[in-house]
C-alpha positions in Angstrom: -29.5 -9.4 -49.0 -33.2 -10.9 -50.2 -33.6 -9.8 -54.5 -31.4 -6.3 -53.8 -30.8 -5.1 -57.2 -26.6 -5.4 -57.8 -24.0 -2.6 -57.4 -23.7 -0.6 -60.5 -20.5 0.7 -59.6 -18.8 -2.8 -59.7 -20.0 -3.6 -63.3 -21.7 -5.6 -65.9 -20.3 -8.8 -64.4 -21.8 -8.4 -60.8 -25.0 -7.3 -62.6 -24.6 -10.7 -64.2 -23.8 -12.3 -61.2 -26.2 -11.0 -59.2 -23.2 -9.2 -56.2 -23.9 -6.2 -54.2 -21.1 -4.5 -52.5 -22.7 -4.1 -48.6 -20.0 -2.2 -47.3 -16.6 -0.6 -47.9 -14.8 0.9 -45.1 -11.0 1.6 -44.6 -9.3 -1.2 -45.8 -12.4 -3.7 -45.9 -15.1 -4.7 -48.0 -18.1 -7.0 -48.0 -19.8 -8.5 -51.3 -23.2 -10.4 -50.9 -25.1 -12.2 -53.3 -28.2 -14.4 -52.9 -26.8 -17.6 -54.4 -30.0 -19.0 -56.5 -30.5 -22.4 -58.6 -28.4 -20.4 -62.0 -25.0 -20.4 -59.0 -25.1 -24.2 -58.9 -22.9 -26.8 -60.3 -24.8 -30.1 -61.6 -24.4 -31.4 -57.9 -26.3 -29.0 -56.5 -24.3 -26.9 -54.6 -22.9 -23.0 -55.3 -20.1 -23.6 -58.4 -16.7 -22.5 -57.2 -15.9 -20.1 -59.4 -19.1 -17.8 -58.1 -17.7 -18.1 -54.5 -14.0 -17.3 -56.0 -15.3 -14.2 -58.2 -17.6 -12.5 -54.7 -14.0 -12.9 -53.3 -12.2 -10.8 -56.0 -15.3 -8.2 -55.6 -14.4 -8.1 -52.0 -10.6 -8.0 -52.2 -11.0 -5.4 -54.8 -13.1 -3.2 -52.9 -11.1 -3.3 -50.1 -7.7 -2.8 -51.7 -9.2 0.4 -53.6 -10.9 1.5 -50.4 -7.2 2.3 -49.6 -5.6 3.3 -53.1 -4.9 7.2 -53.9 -6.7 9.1 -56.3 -6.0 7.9 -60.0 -4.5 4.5 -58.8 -6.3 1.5 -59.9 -5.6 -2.3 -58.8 -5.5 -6.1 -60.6 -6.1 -9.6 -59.3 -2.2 -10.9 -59.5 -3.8 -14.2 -57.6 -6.1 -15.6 -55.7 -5.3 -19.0 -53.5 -8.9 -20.1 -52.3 -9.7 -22.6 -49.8 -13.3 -24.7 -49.8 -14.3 -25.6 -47.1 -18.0 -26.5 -47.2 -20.2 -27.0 -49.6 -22.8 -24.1 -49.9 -26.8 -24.0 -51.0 -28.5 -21.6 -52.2 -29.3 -18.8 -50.6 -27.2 -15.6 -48.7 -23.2 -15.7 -49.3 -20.8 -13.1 -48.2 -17.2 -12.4 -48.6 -15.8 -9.5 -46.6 -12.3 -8.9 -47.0 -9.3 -7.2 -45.4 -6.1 -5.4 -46.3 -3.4 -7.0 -44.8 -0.5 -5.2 -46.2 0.1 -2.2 -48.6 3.1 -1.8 -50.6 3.6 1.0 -53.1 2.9 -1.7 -56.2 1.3 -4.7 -54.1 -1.6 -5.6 -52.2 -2.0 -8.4 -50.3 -5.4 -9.3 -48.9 -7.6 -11.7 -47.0 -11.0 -12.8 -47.6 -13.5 -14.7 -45.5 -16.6 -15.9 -47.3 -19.9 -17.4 -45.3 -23.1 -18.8 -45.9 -26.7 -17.6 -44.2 -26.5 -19.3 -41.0 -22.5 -17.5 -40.6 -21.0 -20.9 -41.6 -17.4 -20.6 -43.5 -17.4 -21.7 -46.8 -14.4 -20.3 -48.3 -11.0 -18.9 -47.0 -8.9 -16.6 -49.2 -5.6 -14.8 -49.7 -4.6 -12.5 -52.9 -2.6 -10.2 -54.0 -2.8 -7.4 -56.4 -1.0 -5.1 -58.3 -1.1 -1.6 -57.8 -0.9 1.1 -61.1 0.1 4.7 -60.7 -2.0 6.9 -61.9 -1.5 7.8 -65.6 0.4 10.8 -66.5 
């Protein structure tokens, strides 16, 4: 996870950000990012909203890991729990499918620091579009 160069495939704002998707299976996903001194709030610690938006990377991921060709998916909502305060260095949020509708998915997301410490816990859902005619 050290300077790794960000996924191309999940666009211009992960560039930005500095994400990198690690791993997409069935159904899961893992996003990593190497939280520097531009992710922190004026307190010194990771600002929220990077740990909430590697979280949508991850739910993302996984949800399309499991769509069918010419589907596409949406953040409906996120409801993210803090639970410690993180520094900089690694963060990763790998997250899990927990149920599949036709038009819905509903996921969880588990984000953690370097030394494995939770930081964040997530849940979302997402809507699902058929693919265009």
């Amino acid at each position: 996870m050290s300077g790794e160069s960000s996924d191309p495939g999940a666009g211009p704002f992960a560039e930005l950000l500095g994400a990198r998707r690690a791993h997409m299976g069935e159904g899961i996903c893992r996003f990593e990012l190497m939280a520097e001194s531009r992710h922190l709030n004026p307190h010194g610690v990771v600002h929220g909203g990077v740990v909430y938006s590697l979280v949508d990377y991850a739910m993302g991921g996984a949800l399309t890991s499991r769509l069918s060709p010419g589907e596409r998916c949406a953040t409906l909502e996120i409801k993210i729990n803090y639970l410690a305060a993180a520094a900089a260095g690694p963060l990763a949020a790998e997250a899990t499918v927990v149920d599949r509708t036709t038009r819905i998915g509903v996921l969880e997301a588990r984000v953690t620091d370097g030394a494995g410490r939770l930081v964040a816990l997530a849940t979302g859902s997402f809507y699902i579009q058929a693919p265009r005619a």
